[in-house]
NUSE-465562 format. One record per atom (N, C-alpha, C): x, y, z. Coordinates in steps of 0.05 Angstrom, whole numbers, padded with zeros to 5 digits, always signed. Each point is the difference from the previous one (the first is absolute). Layout:
N
XYZ...
! end
This chain:
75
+00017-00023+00000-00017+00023+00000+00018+00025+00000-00001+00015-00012+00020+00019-00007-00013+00027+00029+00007+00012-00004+00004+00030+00019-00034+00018-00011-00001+00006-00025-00016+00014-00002-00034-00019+00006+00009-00024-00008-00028-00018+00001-00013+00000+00031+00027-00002+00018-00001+00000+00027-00021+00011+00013+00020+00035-00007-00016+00031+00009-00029-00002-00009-00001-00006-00020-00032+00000-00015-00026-00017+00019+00009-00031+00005-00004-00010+00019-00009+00012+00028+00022+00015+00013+00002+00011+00023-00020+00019+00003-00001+00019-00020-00022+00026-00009-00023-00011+00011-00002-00026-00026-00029-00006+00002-00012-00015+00025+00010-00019+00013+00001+00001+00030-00002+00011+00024+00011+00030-00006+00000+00025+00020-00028+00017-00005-00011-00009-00018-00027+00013-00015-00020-00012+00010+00012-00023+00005-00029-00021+00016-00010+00012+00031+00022+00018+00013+00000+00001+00022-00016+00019+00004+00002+00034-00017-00018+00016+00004-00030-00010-00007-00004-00017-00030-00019-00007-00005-00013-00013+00026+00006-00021+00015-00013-00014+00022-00014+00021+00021+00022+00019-00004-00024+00026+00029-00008+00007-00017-00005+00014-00023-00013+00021-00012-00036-00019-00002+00003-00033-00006-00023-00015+00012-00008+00005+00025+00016-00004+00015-00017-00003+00021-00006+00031+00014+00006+00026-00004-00015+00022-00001-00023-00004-00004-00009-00009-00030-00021-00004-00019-00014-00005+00013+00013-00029+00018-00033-00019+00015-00001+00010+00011+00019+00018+00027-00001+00010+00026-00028+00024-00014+00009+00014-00022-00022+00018+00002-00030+00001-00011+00002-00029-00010-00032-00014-00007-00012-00004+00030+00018-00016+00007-00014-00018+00026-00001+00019+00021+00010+00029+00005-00002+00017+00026-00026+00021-00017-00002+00007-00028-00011+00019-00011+00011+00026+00005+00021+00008+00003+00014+00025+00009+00027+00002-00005+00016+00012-00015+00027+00005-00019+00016+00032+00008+00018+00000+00008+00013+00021-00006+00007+00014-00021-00014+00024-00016+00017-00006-00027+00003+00031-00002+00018+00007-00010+00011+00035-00007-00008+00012+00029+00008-00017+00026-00004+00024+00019-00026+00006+00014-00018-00013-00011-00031-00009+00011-00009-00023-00001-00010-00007+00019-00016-00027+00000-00024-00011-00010-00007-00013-00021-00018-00002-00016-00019-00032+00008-00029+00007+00009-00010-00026+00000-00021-00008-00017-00015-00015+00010-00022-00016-00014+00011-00008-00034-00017+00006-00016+00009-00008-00034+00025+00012+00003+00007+00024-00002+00028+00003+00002+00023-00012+00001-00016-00015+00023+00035-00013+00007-00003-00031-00010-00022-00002-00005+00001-00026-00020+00013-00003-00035-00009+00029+00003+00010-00004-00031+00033+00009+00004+00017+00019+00020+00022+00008-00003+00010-00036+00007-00008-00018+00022+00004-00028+00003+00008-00017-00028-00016+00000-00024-00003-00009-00021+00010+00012-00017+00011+00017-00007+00018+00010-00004+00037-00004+00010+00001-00006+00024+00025-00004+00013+00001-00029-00013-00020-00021+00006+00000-00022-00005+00007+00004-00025-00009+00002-00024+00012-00003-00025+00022+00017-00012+00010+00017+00013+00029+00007+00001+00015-00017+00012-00006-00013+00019+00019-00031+00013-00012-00016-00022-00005-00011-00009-00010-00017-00026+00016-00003-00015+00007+00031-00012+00019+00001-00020+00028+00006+00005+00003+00002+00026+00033-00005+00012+00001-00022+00003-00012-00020+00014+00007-00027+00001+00004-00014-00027-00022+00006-00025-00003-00019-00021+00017+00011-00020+00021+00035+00003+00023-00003-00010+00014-00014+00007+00013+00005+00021+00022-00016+00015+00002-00029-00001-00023-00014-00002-00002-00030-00006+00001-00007-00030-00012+00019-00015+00019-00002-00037+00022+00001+00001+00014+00017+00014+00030+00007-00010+00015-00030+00014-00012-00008+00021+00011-00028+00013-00013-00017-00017-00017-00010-00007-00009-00012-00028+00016-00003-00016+00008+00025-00010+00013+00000-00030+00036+00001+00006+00009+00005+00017+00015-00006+00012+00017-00029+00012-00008-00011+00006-00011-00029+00006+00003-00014-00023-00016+00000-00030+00002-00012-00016+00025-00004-00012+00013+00023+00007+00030-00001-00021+00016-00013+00011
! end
């Protein structure tokens, strides 16, 4: 495995980590109904939808990071 394949690896690994809280914000702020967000606290639909939203920004940090180990992997 050469040096650069490594780092690439490593990146995408270290991506999993923010992705895993940026989930569980998500649920924390489905399941309480109340979110911190720009400095105010936002509930009811609000904070469901800022929840669902977090959640699928962790979605797409995790399901990069697991392509680039995917495709990675194969070579």
């Amino acid at each position: 495995m050469t040096l650069a394949r490594a780092l690439v690896l490593l990146a995408a690994l270290l991506l999993l980590i923010p992705g895993l809280f940026v989930a569980l914000k998500g649920l924390a702020a489905i399941r309480r109904r109340s979110v911190l967000v720009q400095g105010r606290v936002v509930t009811g639909a609000g904070a469901i939808l800022a929840g669902l939203v977090l959640l699928s920004w962790a979605g797409a940090m995790i399901a990069f990071a697991v392509a680039v180990v995917a495709a990675q992997w194969r070579r």
